[in-house]
C-alpha positions as CSV (number, residue, x, y, z in Angstrom):
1,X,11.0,28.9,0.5
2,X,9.9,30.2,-2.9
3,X,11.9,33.2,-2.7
4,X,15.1,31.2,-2.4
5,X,13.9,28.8,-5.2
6,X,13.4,32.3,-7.4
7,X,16.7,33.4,-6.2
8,X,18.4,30.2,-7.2
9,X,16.9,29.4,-10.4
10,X,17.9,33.0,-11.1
11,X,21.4,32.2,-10.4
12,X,21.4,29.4,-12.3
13,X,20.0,31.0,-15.7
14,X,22.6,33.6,-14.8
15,X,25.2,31.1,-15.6
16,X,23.7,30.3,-19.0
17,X,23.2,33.2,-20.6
18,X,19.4,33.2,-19.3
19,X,18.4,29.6,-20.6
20,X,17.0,27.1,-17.9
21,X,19.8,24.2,-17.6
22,X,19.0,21.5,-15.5
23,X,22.3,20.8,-12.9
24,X,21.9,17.0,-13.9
25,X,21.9,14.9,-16.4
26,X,19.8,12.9,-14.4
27,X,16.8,15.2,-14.7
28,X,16.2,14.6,-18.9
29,X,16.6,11.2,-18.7
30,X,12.9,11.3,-16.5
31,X,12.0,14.2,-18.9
32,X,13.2,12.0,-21.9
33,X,11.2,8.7,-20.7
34,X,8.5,11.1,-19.6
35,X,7.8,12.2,-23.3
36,X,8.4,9.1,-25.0
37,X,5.7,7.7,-22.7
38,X,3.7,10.2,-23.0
39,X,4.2,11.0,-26.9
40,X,4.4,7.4,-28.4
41,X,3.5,5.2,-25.2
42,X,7.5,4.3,-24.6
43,X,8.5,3.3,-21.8
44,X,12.2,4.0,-22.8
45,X,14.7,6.8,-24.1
46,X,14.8,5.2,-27.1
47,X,11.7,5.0,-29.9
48,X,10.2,2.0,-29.3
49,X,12.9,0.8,-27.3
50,X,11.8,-0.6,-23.9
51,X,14.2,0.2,-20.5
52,X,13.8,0.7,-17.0
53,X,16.0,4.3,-17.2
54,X,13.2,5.7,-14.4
55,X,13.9,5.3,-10.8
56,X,11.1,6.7,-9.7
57,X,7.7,5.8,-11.3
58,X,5.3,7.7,-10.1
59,X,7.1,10.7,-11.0
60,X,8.0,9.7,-14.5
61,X,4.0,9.2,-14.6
62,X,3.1,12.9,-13.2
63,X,5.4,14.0,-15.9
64,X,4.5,12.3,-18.6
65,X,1.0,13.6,-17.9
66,X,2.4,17.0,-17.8
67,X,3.7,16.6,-21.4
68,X,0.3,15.1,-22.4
69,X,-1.1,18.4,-21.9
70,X,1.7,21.1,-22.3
71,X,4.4,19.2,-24.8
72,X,7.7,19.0,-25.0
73,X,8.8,21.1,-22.2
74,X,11.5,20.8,-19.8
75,X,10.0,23.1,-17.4
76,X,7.4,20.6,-16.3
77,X,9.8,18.9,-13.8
78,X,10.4,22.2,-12.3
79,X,7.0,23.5,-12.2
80,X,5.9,20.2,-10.5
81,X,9.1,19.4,-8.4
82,X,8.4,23.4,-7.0
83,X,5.0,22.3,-6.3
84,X,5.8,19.2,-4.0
85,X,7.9,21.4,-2.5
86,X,5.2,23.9,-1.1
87,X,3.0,21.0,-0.4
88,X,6.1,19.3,2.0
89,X,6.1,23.0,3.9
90,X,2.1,22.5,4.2
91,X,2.4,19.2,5.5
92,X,5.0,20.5,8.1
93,X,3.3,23.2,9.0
94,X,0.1,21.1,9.6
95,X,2.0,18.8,11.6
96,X,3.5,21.0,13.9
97,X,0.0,21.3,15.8
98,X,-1.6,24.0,17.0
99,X,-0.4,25.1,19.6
100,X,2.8,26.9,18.5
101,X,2.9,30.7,18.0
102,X,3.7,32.0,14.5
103,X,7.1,33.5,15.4
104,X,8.1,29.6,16.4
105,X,5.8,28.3,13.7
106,X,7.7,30.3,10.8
107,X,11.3,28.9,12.1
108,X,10.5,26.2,12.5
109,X,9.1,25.5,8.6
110,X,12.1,27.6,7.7
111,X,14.7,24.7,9.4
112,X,12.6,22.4,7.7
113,X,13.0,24.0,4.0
114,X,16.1,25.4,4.7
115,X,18.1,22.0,5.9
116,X,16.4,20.1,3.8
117,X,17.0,22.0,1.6
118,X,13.8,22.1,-0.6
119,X,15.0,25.1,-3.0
120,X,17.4,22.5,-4.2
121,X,15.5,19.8,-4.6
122,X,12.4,21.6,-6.4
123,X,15.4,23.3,-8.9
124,X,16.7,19.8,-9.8
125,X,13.2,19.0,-11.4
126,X,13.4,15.4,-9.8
127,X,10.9,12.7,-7.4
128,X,13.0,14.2,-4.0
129,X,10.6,16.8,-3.0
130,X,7.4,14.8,-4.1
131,X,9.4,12.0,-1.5
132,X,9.9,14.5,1.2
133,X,6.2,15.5,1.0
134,X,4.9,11.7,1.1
135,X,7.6,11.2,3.7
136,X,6.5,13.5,6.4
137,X,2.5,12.9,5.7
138,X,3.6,9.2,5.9
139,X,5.8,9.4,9.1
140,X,2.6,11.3,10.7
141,X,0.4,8.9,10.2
142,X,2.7,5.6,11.4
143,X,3.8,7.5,14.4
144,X,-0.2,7.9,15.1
145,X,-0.5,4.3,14.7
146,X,2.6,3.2,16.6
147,X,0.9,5.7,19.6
148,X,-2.2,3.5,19.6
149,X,-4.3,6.4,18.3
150,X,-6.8,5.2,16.3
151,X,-7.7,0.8,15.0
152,X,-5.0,0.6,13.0
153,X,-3.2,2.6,9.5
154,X,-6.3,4.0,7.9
155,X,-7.1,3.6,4.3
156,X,-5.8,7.2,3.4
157,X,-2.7,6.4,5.3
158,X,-2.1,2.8,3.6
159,X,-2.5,5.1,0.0
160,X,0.4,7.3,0.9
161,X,3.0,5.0,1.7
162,X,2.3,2.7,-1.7
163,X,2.3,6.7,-3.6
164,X,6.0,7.1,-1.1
165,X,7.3,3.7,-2.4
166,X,6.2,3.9,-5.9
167,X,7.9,7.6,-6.0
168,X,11.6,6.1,-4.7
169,X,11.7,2.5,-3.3
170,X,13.4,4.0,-0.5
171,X,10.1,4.3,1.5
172,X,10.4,1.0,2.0
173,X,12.7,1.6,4.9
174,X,10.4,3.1,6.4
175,X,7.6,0.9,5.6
176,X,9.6,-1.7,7.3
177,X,10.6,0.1,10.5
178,X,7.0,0.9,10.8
179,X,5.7,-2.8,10.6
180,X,8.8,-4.0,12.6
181,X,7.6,-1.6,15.4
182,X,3.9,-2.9,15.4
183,X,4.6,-6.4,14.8
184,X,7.0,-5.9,18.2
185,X,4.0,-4.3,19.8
186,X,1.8,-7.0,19.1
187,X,-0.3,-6.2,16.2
188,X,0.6,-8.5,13.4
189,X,-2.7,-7.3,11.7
190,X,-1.6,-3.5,11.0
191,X,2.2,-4.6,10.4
192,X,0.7,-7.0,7.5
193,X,-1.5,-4.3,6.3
194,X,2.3,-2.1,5.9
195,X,3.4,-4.4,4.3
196,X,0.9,-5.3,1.9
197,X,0.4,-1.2,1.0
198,X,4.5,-1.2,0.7
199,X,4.9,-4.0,-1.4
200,X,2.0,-3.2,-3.5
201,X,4.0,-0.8,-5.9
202,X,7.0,-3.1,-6.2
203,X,4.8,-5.8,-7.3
204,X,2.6,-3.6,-9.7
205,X,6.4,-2.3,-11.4
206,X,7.9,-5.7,-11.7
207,X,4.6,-7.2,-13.4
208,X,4.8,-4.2,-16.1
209,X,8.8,-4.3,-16.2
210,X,8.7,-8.5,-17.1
211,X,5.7,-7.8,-19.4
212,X,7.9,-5.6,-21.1
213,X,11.2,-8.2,-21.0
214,X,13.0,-5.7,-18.1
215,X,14.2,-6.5,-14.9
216,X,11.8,-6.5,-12.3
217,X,13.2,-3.6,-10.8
218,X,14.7,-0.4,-11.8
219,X,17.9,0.0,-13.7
220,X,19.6,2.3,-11.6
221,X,18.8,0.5,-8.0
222,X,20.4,-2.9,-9.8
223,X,23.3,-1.1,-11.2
224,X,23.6,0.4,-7.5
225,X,23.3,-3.4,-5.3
226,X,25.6,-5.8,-4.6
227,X,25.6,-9.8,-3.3
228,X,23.8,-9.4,0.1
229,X,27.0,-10.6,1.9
230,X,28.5,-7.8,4.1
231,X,26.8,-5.5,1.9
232,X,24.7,-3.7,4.5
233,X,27.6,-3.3,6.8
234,X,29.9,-2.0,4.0
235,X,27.2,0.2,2.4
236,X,26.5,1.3,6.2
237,X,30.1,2.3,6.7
238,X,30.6,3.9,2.9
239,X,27.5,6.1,4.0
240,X,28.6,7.2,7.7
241,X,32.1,7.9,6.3
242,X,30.7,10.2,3.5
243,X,27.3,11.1,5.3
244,X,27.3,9.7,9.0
245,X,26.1,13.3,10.3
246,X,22.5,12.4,8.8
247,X,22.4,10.7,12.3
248,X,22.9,13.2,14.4
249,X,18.8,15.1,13.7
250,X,17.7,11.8,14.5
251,X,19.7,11.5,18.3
252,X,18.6,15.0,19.0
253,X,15.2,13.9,18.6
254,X,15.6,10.5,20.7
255,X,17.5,12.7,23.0
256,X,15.1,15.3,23.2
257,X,11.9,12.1,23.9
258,X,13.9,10.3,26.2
259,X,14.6,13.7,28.2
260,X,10.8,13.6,29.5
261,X,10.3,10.1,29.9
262,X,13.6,8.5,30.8
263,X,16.9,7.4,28.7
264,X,15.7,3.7,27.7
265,X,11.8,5.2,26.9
266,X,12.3,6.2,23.3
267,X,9.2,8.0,21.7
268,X,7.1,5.8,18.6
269,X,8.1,9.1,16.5
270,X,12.4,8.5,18.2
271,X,12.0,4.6,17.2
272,X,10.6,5.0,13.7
273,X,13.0,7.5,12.7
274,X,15.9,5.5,14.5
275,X,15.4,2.7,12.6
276,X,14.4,3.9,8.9
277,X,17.5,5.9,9.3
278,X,19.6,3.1,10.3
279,X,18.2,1.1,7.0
280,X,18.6,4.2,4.8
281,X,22.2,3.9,5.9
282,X,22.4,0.4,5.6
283,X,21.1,-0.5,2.4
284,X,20.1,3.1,0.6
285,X,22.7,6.0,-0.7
286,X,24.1,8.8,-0.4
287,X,24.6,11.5,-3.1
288,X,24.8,14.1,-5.3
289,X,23.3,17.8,-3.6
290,X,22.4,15.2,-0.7
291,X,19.4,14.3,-2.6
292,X,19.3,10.4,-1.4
293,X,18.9,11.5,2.4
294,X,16.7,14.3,2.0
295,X,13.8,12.9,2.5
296,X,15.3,11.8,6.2
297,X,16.6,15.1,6.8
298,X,12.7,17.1,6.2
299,X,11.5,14.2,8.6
300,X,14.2,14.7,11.2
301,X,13.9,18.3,11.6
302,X,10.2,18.3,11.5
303,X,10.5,15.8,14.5
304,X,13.3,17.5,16.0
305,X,11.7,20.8,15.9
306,X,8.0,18.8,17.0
307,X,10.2,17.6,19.9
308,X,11.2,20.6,21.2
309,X,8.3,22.0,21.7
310,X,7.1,19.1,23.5
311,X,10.2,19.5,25.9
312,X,9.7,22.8,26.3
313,X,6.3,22.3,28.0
314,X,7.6,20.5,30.9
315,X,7.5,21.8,34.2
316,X,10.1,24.1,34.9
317,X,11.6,21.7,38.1
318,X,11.9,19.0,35.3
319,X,14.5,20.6,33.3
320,X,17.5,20.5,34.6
321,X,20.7,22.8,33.1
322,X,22.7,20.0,32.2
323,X,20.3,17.9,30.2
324,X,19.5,21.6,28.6
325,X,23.3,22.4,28.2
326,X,23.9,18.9,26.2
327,X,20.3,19.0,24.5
328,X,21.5,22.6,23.3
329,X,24.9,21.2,22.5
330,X,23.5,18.3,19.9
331,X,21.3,20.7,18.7
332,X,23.9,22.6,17.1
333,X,26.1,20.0,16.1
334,X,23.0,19.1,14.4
335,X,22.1,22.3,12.8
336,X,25.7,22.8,12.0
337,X,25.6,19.4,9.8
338,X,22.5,20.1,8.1
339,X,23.3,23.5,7.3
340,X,26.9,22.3,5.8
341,X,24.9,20.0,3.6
342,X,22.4,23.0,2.4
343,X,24.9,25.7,2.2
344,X,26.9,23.2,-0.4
345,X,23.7,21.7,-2.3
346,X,22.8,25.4,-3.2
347,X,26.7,26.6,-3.8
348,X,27.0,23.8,-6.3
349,X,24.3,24.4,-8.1
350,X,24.9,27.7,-10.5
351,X,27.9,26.0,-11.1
352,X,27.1,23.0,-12.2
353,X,24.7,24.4,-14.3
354,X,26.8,25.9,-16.3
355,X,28.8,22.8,-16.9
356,X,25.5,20.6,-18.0
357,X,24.8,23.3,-20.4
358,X,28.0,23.2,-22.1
359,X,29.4,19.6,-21.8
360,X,26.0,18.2,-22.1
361,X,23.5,20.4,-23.5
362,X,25.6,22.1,-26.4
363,X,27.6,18.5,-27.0
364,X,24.4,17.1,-27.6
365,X,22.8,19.8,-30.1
366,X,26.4,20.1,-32.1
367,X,26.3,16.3,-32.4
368,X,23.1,16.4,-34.0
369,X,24.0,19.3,-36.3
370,X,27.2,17.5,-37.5
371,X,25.5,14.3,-38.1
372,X,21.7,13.9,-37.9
373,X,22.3,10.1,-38.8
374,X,24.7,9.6,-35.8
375,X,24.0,6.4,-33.1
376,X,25.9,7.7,-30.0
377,X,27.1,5.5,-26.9
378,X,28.1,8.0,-23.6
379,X,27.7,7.0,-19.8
380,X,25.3,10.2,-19.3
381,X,22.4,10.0,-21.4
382,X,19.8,12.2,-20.3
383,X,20.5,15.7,-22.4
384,X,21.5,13.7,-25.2
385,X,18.2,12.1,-25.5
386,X,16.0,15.0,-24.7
387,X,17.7,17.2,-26.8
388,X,17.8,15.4,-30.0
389,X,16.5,13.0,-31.8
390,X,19.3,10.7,-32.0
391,X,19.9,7.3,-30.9
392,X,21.2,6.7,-27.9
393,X,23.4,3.7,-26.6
394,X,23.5,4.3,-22.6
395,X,27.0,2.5,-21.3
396,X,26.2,3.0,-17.8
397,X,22.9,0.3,-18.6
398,X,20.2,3.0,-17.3
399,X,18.5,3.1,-21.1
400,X,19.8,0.1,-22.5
401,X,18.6,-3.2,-21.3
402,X,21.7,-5.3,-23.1
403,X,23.9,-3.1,-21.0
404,X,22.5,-4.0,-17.8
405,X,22.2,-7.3,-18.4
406,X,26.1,-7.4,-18.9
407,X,26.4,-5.4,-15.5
408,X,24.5,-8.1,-14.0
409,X,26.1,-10.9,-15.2
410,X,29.8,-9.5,-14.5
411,X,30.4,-9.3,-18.0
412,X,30.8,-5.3,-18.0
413,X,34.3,-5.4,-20.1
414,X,35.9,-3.4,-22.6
415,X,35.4,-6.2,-24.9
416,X,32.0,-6.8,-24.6
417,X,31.1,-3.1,-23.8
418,X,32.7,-2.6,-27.4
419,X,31.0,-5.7,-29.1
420,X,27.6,-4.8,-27.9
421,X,28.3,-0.9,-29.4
422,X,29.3,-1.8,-32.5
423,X,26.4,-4.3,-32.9
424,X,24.1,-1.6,-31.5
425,X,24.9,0.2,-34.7
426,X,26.9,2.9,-32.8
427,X,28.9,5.6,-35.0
428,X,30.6,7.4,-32.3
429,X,30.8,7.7,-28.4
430,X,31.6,10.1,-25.9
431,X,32.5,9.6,-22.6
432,X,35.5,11.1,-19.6
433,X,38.9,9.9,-19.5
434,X,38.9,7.8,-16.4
435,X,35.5,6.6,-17.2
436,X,36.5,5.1,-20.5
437,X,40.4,4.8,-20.6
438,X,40.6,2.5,-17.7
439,X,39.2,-0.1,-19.8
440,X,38.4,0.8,-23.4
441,X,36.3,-0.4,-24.7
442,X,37.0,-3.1,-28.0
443,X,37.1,-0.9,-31.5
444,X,36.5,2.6,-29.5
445,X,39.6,4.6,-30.8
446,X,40.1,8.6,-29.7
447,X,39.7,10.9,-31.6
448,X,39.5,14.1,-30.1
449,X,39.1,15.5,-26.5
450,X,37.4,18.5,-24.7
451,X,39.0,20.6,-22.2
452,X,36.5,22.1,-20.4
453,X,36.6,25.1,-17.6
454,X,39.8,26.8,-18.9
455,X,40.4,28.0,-15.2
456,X,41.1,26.4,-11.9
457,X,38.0,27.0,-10.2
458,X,36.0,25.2,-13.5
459,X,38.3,22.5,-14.0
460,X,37.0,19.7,-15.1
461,X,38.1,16.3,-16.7
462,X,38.6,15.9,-20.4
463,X,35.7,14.6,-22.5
464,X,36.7,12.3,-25.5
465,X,34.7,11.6,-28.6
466,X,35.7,8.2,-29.5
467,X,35.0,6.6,-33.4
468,X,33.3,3.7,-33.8
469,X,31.9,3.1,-36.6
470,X,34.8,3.2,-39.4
471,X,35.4,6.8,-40.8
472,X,33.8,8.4,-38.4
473,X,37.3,10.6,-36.8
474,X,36.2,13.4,-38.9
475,X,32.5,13.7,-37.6
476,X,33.8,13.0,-33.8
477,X,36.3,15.7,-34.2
478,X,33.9,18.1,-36.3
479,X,31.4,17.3,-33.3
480,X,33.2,18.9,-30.4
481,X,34.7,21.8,-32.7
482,X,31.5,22.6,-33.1
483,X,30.1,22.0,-29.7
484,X,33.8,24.5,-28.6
485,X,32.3,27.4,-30.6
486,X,28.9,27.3,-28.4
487,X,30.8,27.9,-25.4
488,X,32.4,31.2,-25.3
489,X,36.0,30.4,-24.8
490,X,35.2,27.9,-22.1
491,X,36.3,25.2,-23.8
492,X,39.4,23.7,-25.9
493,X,39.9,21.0,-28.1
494,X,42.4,18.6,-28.9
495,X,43.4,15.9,-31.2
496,X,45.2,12.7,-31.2
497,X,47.8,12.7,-33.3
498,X,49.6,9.7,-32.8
499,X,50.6,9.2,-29.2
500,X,50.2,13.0,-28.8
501,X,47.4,15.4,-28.2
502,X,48.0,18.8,-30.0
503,X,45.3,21.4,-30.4
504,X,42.6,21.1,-32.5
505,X,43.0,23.5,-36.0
């Protein structure tokens, strides 16, 4: 697993000329928050500017106490997201028992990594290999419980799943499918102690969140819902039409438990995993590098790969061809889908990399060389933020409350979009064509565009600086002329002149 991390971060700073580029954006907003929590006591991307930009707390803690000790270094995330990841292949390989050979033993952790994939997810420097970790120590310990083993989730158990919640509220799917299965074998007692440990974190974030005057819960998970009506069918059929393959490592393992003890038996570990899976579909997301349903993905192919083996050691009479023939056959569809998902997460990546770095990374350093004084408004805020000290007006609502607050209230138009800018004190904004054009927003005018990836393969859509502020054409145009030069012929710029774009002089 580390070697292929090496190997891909490698490829990655290959791509940039040997600097470390995140492939998100994503990643510096945490970094950003991270450091303005940990530098000034912030919880924002803005000095002294509360918002609820994190969606995962507990990791925008562990960094921020990273930065307390080491600074302003984007390298934390890595170094700690790499970390979570050798601790999810030391929680697999402590739950694949004993009783498996090495030979077995080392394929199976490499499925695990592999499919995940954890290289990926340690090399985007975000909460999803922390969440696989938690994931599979938690799904241990509430298959143990669900098997009768033991009086109940233990203390050290209860501690895990409030850590899994508070590092993506996703772990409340499983939370829920956990107390749903005890409360359905009769112990109300341990379903209300799940539910207490689960909703322990959401609780503790929405108390600090109001104390602060933010939404109870985070920015990016209420930009994401939608009115309860229909919305857990529809989200469930957005996700099986985009992702629906996440369910076939879950029926191999149901297929693989009811195999020894009868079609309609169903394993605790088969029932748990059904049904967290079913929720995650329902009412989670899934998305970019398959980050959303990796923590499902580590927790199905640990199980699958547990289940196996547990097949395996029936007696020989008890197998019959067929049920091998089709358990083989799911298998590989299985594998096959996983593998897809891998191959394509790490593919991306180098590539992507390359784009952050120059239409994120060198936008945001020419901006603050052209105009130190600038107030900015762009839909991606993370580089921006972390790599100056500018002020930042997030569009998309993640670091600006007022923004949300529009979202929420269904008054996300041009018009106010381009009242609440101006009266932000934004100068100048940035944003794609699509993103912006399809409704501009009030007093934005173009100025000049970015044609990024001169060839095919790189393509990519324009990016317009837009002027706010009055006078401010020359500094948006200066901005991207300058950001052009950083990028070694990958990019081209344009101005409006009139109705008509014409290269930039």
């Amino acid at each position: 697993m580390l070697a292929a991390l090496v190997a891909l971060v490698l490829a990655c700073s290959a791509q940039t000329g040997g600097e470390w580029i995140y492939p998100l954006d994503d990643t510096y907003i945490h970094l950003e928050l991270a450091w303005r929590l940990a530098h000034e006591g912030t919880w924002g991307v803005n000095p002294g500017e509360p918002a609820s930009a994190s969606s995962s707390p507990l990791w925008s803690l562990l960094l921020a106490l990273g930065m307390a000790l080491v600074g302003h270094e984007p390298r934390v995330a890595l170094v700690l997201a790499s970390l979570a990841s050798v601790a999810a292949v030391g929680v697999a390989d402590r739950l694949l028992g004993p009783d498996l050979r090495p030979l077995p033993r080392l394929a199976g952790l490499a499925l695990v990594a592999a499919l995940t994939p954890l290289p990926a997810m340690a090399a985007l420097g975000m909460e999803h290999s922390l969440q696989v970790a938690l994931t599979l120590a938690c799904g241990a310990a509430a298959v143990a419980d669900l098997r009768g083993q033991g009086r109940g989730p233990g203390t050290l158990a209860l501690i895990l799943l409030a850590a899994l919640v508070a590092t993506r509220f996703e772990g409340l799917f499983l939370a829920v499918a956990w107390a749903a299965l005890a409360l359905s074998a009769g112990r109300p007692g341990a379903a209300l102690r799940v539910g207490l440990a689960a909703a322990l974190p959401v609780a503790a974030f929405a108390a600090f969140s109001l104390a602060l005057d933010l939404p109870p819960l985070p920015a990016g998970l209420l930009m994401k819902s939608k009115p309860l009506d229909g919305h857990a069918l529809q989200n469930l059929w957005a996700n099986v039409a985009q992702g629906g393959l996440l369910i076939l490592p879950a029926a191999l393992v149901w297929a693989l438990d009811a195999a020894r003890g009868g079609p309609l038996a169903g394993s605790a570990r088969a029932r748990l995993l059904a049904l967290t899976t079913a929720l995650h579909l329902g009412f989670g997301a899934i998305g970019w590098y398959y980050r959303y349903e990796a923590w499902l993905v580590a927790w199905a192919v640990l199980l699958a790969v547990r289940a196996t083996v547990d097949w395996s050691f029936r007696p020989p009479g008890r197998r019959p061809w067929v049920e091998g023939l089709l358990l083989i056959a799911l298998a590989l569809a299985a594998l096959q889908a996983t593998g897809r998902r891998a191959y394509e997460a790490h593919a991306f990546m180098p590539g992507r990399a390359l784009y952050i770095a120059d239409a994120k990374v060198h936008l945001a350093q020419a901006l603050a060389q052209t105009d130190p004084a600038a107030v900015v408004a762009l839909h991606d805020i993370g580089a921006m933020a972390w790599e100056t000290d500018l002020r930042v007006v997030d569009t998309a609502g993640l670091g600006t409350v007022q923004v949300l607050r529009l979202s929420r209230d269904r008054a996300f138009t041009g018009q106010s979009i381009g009242a609440l800018t101006r009266s932000l004190g934004a100068t100048v904004g940035l944003g794609t064509w699509s993103w912006m054009e399809h409704d501009r927003p009030a007093g934005w005018r173009p100025a000049a565009r970015l044609i990024w990836g001169l060839d095919p393969q790189r393509a990519a859509e324009p990016i317009v600086a837009y002027a706010i502020a009055p006078g401010s054409e020359q500094v948006a145009r200066a901005w991207l002329l300058r950001a052009a030069t950083q990028m070694e012929g990958r990019g081209r710029v344009e101005v409006l002149d009139g109705e008509q774009w014409r290269p930039a002089q």
